[in-house]
N, C-alpha and C positions, 0 to 999 in steps of 0.2 A: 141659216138661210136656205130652207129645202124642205119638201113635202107638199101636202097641199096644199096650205094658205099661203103659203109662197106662188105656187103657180096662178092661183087664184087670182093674189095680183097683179102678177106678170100677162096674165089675159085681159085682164078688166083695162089694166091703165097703160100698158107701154104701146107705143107706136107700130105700125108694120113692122121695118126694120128693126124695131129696139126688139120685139118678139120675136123676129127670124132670128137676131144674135144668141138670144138668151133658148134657142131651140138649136143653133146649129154653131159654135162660138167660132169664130172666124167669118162668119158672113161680111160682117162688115168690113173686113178686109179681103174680101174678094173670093170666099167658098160659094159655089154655085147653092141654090136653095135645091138643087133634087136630091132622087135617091141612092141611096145606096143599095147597088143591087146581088144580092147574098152573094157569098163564093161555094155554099154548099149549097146540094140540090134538095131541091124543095118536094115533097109529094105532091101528084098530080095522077088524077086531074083535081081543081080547085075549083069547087060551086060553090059555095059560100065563103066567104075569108072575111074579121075580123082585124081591122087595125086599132091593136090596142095604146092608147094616149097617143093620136092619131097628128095631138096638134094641130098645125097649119094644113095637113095633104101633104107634107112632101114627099113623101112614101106613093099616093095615088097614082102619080103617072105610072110604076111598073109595077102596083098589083092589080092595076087595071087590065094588063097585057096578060094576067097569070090566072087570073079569077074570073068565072060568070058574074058575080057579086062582093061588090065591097061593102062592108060597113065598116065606118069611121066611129070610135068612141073615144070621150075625154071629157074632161069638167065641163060645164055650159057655158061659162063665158068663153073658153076655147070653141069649143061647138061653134059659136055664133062670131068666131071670127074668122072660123074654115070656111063659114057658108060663103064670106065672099071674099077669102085672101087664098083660099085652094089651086093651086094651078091645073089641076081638074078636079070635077067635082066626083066624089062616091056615090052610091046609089042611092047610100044611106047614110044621114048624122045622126048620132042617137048621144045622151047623155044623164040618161039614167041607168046606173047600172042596176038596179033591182029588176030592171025590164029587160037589161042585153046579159043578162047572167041565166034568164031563163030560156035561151035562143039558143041552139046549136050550127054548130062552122064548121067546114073541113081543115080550115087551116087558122090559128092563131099569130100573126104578128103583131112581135112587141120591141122596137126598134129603141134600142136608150132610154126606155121609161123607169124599169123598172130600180135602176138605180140609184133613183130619185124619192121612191116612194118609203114612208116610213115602214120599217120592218115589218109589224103586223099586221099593214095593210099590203105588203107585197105578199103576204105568207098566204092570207086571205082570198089576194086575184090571183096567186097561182092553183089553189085548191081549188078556184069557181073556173080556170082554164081547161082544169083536169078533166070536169066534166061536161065541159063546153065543145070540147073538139080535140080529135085524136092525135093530131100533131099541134104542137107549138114552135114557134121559128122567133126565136133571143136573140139580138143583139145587147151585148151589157157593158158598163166595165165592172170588173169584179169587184170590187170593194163601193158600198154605197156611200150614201153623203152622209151616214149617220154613223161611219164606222164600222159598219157589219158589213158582209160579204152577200152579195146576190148567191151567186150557186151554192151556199150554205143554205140557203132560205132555198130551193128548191131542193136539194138532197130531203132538208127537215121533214116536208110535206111527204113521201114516201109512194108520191105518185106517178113519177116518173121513170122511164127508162133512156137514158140518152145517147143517143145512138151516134154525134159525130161532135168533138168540140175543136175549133182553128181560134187562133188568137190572131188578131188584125190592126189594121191602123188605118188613119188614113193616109191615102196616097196625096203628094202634092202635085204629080204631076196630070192624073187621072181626076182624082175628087172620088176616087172610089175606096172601097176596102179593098188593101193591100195585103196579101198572106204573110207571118208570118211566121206561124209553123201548126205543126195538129199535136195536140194535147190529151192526155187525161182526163177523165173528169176529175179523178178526185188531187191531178194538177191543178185544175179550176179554182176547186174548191179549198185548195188548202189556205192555210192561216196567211196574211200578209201578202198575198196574192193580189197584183194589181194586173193593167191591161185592161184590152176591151175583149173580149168574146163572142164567138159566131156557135150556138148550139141548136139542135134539135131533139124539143122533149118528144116523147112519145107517151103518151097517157097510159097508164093501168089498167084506170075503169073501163 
C-alpha cells in the first residue's frame, strides 16, 4: 500500500482530514497541520524554491518567509486539492513534471516524499534534482515503504555531496523537529538503518 497509485487515490477520494492524516499521521489526534521548520541552515538567499510532493501546502507558510518564489509540485489530483486546502497559497502549482524538470530553483525541498516513492522513480527525481538546483534540503525516514533505503538511492546516483546529516523526531511538545543527534552519511546509509533524517545535498553538476 505505497507509491503512486496509492497516492493517487488517497487525493482523488479521501476527505480534508482523511488527506491531512494520511500526509501528517497523527493529525487527527491533535498534530497541528504546519511545518516543520529545518534544524539545519538552509543556503540563502532563495529566489526560486521548489516544493517537491508539496501535498496540501503545509510546508508554504515557512518557505514563504525564506524564498522570493515558491513552486509547489505533486500529482494533479493533489495539485487540485492545494488549490484550495493550502493554508497559503504558492506562487505556483505546477504538476507536470516533464515541464518542472526543465525549470531551474536555488533550493529543492522534499519534506517525507521521498520515502514513499518506488525505488526507480526516486533514483530518477533525484538525478532530475541534481540538475534542477544546486542544493537540495531532505527530510526522510531512512528506510522506504518498499524496503530499500532512501540515502542508498542517493549515494547510488553519484551526484551528490552531503554536507550535514542530523537524525530527528517529532517533538510532542513543540510539533517540531527535535534533534537527536548529527550523523554520518554513510550512518545514514547503512543496511537496517531506520529514523527520520534532516540532510543537505549539494549537486555535482
Amino acid at each position: 500500500m505505497a507509491g503512486r497509485d496509492y497516492w493517487l487515490s488517497i487525493a482523488e477520494s479521501s476527505t480534508p482530514d482523511d488527506l491531512r492524516e494520511h500526509i501528517l499521521t497523527g493529525f487527527k489526534n491533535g498534530k497541528p497541520f504546519t511545518p516543520y521548520v529545518p534544524t539545519i541552515d538552509l543556503p540563502a538567499p532563495i529566489g526560486r524554491l521548489l516544493d517537491f510532493g508539496c501535498g496540501l501546502g503545509r510546508s508554504f507558510p515557512f518557505l514563504r518567509t525564506i524564498a522570493g518564489h515558491v513552486t509547489g509540485f505533486d500529482l494533479p489530483p493533489m495539485i487540485a486539492r492545494c488549490r484550495t486546502l493550502a493554508p497559503v497559497p504558492a506562487d505556483e502549482l505546477l504538476d507536470d513534471w516533464q515541464d518542472v524538470r526543465m525549470r531551474r530553483f536555488d533550493l529543492i525541498v522534499c519534506v517525507l516524499v521521498l520515502q514513499h516513492l518506488e525505488p526507480p522513480a526516486c533514483r530518477t527525481f533525484l538525478q532530475d534534482f541534481a540538475r534542477m538546483a544546486p542544493d537540495v534540503y531532505l527530510l526522510t525516514r531512512a528506510d522506504s515503504d518498499f524496503g530499500t533505503s532512501v540515502p542508498h538511492e542517493v549515494s547510488a546516483t553519484g551526484l551528490y555531496d552531503v554536507k550535514e546529516c542530523i537524525e530527528v523526531e517529532h517533538d510532542t511538545a513543540t510539533h517540531q523537529l527535535r534533534v537527536l543527534r548529527a550523523v554520518s552519511f554513510d550512518e545514514m546509509r547503512a543496511p537496517d538503518v531506520r529514523g527520520h533524517f534532516e540532510t543537505l545535498l549539494r549537486s555535482r553538476l
